[in-house]
C-alpha positions in Angstrom: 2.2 10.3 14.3 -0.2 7.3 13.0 1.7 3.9 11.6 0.8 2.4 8.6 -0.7 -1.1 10.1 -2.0 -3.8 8.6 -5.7 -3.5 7.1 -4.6 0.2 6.6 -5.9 2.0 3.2 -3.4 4.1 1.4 -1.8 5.2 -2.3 1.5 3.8 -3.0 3.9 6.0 -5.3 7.7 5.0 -6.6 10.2 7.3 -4.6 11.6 10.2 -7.1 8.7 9.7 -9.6 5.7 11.4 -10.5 3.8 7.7 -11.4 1.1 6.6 -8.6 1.1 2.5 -8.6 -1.9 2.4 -6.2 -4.4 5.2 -5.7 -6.3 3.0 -2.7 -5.1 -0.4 -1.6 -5.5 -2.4 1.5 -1.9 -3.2 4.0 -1.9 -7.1 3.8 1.8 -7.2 4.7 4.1 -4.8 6.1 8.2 -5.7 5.7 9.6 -7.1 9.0 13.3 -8.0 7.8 15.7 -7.0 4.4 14.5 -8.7 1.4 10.4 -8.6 2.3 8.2 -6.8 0.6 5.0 -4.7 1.4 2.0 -6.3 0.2 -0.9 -4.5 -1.2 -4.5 -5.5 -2.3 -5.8 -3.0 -4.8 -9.6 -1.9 -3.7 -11.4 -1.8 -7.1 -9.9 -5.0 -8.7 -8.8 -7.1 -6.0 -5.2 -7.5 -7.5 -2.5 -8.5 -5.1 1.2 -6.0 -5.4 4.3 -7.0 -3.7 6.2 -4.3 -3.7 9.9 -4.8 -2.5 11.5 -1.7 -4.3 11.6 1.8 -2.6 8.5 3.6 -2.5 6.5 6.5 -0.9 3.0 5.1 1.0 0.4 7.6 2.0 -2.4 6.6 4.8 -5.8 7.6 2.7 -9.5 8.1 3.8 -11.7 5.1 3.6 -13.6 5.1 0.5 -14.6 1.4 -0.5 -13.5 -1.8 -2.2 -11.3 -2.8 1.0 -12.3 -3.7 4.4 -11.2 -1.4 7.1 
């Protein structure tokens, strides 16, 4: 089984909902203690998500906008 790591590409979706935040977004920061968030960096726009709540993250294939 592969771990999510830093510099990682994956989707990010809300646990118990159908509503993708992030379809493909760049690992800048995984959660090391309670109260940290994961931080994201969308791959067409750049934008920046901290995402602290609960949420489902899903390793995806490269496909361009963030560095691998």
């Amino acid at each position: 089984m592969n771990k999510i790591k830093i510099g990682d590409i994956v989707s990010v979706s809300f646990h118990n909902s159908k509503f993708t935040l992030l379809n493909y977004a760049e690992v800048l920061h995984i959660p090391t203690a309670t109260g940290d968030s994961w931080q994201f960096k969308e791959s067409t726009t750049d934008d920046i998500y901290y995402i602290s709540e609960g949420c489902t993250i899903c390793m995806q294939p490269y496909k361009g906008g963030a560095k691998k």
